[in-house]
C-alpha positions as CSV (number, residue, x, y, z in Angstrom):
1,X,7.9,68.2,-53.2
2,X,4.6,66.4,-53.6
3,X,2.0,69.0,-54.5
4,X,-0.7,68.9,-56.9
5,X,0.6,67.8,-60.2
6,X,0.4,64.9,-62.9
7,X,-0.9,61.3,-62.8
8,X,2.5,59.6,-62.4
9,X,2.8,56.4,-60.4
10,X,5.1,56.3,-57.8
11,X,4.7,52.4,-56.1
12,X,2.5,49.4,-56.8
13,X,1.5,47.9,-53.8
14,X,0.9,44.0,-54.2
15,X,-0.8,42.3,-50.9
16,X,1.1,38.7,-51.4
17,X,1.2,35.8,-49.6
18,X,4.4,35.7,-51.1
19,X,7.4,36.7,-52.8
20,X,10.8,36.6,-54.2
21,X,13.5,38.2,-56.1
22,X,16.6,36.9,-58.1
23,X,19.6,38.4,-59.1
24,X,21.7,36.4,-61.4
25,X,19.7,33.1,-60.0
26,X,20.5,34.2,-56.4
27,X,17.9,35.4,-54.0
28,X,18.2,38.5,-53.0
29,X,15.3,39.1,-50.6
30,X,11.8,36.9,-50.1
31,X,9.0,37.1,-48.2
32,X,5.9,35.5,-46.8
33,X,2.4,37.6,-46.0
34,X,2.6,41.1,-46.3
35,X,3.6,43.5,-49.4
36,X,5.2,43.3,-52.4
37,X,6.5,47.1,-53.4
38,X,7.4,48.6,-56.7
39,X,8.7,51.2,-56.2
40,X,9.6,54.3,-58.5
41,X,11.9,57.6,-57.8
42,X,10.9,60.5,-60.3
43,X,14.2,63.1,-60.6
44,X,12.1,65.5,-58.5
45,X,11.4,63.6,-55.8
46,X,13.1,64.3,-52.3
47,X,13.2,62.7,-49.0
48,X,9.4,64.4,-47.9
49,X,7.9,62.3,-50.5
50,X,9.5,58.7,-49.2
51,X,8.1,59.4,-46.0
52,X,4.8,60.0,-46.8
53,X,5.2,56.8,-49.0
54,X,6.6,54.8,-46.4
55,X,3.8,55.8,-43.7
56,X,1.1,55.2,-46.3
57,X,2.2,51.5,-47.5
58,X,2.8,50.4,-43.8
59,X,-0.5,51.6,-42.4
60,X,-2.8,50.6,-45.5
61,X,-5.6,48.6,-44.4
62,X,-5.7,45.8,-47.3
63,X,-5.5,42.8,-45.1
64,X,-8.6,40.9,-44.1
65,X,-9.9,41.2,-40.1
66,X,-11.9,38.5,-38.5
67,X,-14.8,39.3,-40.5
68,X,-13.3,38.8,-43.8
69,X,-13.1,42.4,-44.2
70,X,-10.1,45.0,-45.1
71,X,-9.1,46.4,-42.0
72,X,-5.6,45.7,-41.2
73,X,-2.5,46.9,-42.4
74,X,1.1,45.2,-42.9
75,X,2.0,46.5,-39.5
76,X,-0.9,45.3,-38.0
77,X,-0.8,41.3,-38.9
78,X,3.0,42.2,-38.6
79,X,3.9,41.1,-42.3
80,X,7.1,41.7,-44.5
81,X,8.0,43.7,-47.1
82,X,9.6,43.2,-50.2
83,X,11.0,46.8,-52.1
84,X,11.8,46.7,-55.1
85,X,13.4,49.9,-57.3
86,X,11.4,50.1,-60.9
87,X,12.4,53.0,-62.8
88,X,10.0,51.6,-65.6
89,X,6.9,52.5,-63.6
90,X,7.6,56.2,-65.8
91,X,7.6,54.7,-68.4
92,X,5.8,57.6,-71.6
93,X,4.2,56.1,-73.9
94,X,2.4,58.7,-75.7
95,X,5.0,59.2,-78.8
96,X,6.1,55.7,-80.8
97,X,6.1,52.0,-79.7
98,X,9.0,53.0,-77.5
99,X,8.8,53.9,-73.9
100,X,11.0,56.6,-72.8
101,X,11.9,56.7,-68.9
102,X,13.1,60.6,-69.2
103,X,11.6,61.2,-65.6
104,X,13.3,58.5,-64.2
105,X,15.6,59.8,-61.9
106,X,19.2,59.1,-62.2
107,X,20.9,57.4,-59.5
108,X,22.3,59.9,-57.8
109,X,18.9,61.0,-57.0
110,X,17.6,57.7,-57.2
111,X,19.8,55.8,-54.6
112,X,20.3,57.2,-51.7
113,X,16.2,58.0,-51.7
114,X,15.4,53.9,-52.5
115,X,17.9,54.0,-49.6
116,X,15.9,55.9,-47.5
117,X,12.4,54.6,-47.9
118,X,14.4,51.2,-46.9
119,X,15.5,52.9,-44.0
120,X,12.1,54.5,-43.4
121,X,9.7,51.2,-43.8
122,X,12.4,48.9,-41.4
123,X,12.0,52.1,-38.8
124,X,8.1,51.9,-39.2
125,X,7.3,48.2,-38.9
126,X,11.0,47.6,-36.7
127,X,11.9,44.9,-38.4
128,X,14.5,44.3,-41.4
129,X,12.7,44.3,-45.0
130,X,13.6,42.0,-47.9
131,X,14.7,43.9,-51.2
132,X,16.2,43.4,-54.6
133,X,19.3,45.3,-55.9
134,X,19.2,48.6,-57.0
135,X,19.8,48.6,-61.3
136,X,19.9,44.9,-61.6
137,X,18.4,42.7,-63.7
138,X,15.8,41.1,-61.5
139,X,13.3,38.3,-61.5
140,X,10.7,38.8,-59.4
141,X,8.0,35.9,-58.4
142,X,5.0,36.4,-56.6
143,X,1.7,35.2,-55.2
144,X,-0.4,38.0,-55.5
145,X,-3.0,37.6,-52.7
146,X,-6.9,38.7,-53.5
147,X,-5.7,40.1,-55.7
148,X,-5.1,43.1,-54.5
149,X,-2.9,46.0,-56.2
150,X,-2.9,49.2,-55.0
151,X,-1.4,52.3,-57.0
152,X,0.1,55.4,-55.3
153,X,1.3,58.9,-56.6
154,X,3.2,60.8,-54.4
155,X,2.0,64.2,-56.5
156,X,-1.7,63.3,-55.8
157,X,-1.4,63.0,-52.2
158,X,-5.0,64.1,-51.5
159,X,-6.5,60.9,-53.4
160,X,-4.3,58.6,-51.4
């Protein structure tokens, strides 16, 4: 469960205004305003962790108010999301010109939890999100908005 514990990414959070993703030159899920999500499942990881995730990503503040200034989150200008699963955002780098994805999780793990944090962000902003598909090879396209990119470690929940 999320406790105290190593630097490893867990999602990249675009704000776009926005994006896309093919599967074999077939669109598998698009989206205007609102958040593009990369999203990675370590082996360890259980269903605690994606709901934490899920409330975090939805209730960001990252989009402009009146003023100009960050204070409203995807639920709050009632934007989209577009999930997609990543297992390269583990990738180790340390040894070689190789990256190894060892804490990947498998999908067994891997599924039904990128399952669940679908499940958990369409409960949260009550709407259906757009995704990709789960192992494929996907092209994603985006229009990254600010930019603004936001990292988040499930593991290091007291800096997020």
């Amino acid at each position: 469960m999320g406790g105290a514990g190593g630097s490893i990414v867990r999602a990249v959070v675009q704000r776009v205004s926005k994006a896309s993703c093919k599967v074999d030159n077939n669109i598998t899920g698009q989206i205007d305003d609102g958040l593009l999500v990369l999203l990675g499942i370590e082996q360890e990881d259980v269903v605690d962790d994606v709901k934490w995730l899920a409330q975090k990503i939805v209730n960001m503040r990252i989009f402009g108010d009146d003023n100009g200034l960050m204070n409203r989150s995807v639920l709050d200008i009632e934007g989209n999301v577009l999930l997609i699963s990543q297992f390269t955002l583990f990738a180790q780098t340390k040894k070689g010109n190789r990256p190894s994805f060892i804490r990947a999780a498998k999908q067994l793990v891997a599924v039904p939890l990128y399952e669940k944090m679908i499940e958990e962000l369409e409960f949260l902003l009550n709407k259906k999100i757009a995704t990709g598909v789960f192992g494929a090879d996907m092209k994603i396209s985006l229009l990254n908005d600010g930019p603004v990119t936001i990292m988040m470690n499930t593991k290091d929940k007291e800096n997020y």
